[in-house]
C-alpha positions as CSV (number, residue, x, y, z in Angstrom):
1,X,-203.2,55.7,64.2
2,X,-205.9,52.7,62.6
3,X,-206.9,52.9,59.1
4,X,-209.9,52.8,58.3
5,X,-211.0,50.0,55.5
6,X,-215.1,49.3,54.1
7,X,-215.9,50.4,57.8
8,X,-213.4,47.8,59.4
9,X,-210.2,48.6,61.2
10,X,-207.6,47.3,59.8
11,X,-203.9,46.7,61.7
12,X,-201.4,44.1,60.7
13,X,-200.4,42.0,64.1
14,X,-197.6,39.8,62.7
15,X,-196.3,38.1,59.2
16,X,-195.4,34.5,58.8
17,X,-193.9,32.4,56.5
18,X,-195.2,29.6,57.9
19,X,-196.4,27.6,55.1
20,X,-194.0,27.2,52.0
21,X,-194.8,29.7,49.0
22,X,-197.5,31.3,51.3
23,X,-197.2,34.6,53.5
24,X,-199.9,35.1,56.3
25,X,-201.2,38.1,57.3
26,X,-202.3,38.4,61.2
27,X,-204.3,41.1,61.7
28,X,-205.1,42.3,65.2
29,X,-208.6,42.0,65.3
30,X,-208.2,38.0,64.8
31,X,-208.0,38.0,60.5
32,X,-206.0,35.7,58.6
33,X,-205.4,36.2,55.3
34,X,-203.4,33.8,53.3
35,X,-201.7,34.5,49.8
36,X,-199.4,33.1,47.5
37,X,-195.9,34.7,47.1
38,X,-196.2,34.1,43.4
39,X,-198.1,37.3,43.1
40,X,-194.8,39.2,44.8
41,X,-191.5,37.5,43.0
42,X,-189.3,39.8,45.0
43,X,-190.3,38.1,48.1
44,X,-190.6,34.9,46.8
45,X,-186.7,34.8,46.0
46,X,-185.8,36.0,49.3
47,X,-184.8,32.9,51.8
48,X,-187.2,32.5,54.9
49,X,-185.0,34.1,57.1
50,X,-184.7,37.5,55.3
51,X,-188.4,37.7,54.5
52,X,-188.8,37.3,58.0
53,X,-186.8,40.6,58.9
54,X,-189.6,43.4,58.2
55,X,-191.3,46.4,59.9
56,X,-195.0,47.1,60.2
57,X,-195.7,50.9,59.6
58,X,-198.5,52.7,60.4
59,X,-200.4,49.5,61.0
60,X,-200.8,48.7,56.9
61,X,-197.4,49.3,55.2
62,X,-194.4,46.4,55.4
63,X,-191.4,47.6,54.6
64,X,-188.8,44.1,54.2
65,X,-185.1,44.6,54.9
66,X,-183.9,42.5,52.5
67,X,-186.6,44.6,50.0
68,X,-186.3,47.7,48.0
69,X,-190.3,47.6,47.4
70,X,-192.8,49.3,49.9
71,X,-195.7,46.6,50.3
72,X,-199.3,47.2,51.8
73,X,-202.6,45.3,53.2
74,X,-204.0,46.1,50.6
75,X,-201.7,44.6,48.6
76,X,-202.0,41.1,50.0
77,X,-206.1,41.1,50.1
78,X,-206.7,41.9,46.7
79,X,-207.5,45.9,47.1
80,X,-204.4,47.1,46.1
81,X,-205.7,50.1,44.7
82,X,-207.4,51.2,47.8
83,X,-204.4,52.3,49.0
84,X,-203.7,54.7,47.4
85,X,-207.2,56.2,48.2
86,X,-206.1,56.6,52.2
């Protein structure tokens, strides 16, 4: 199931940690966004490698193995309170 987001669907493709202190966000339909781990510390102390061990659910949530938080889209694009509108 796609959520839906300002009329746009919205599905996470991939993560990378690609570029140091940043994670990108692939979405299907060909989106990139970029954002500093600063704004999420727990991940930011994780090595590369565990940060790299997550699962996508229902297209918009990331859970991280390594991670007792529960992470969304949203969270990484500014609109964190969205959300909790779905």
């Amino acid at each position: 199931m796609k959520s839906i987001l300002k009329n746009k669907t919205m599905s996470i493709e991939k993560i990378l940690f690609d570029m140091p202190g940043k994670i990108t966000i692939k979405l299907e339909d060909g989106r990139i966004f970029i954002t500093p781990l600063k704004y999420f510390p727990e991940l930011q102390r994780l090595p590369v490698d565990k940060r790299k061990k997550y699962t996508i659910v229902d297209d918009r949530t990331i859970l991280f193995s390594f991670s007792d938080s529960i992470y969304h889209l949203e969270d990484f694009i500014g609109l964190e309170n969205k959300w909790k509108q779905r």
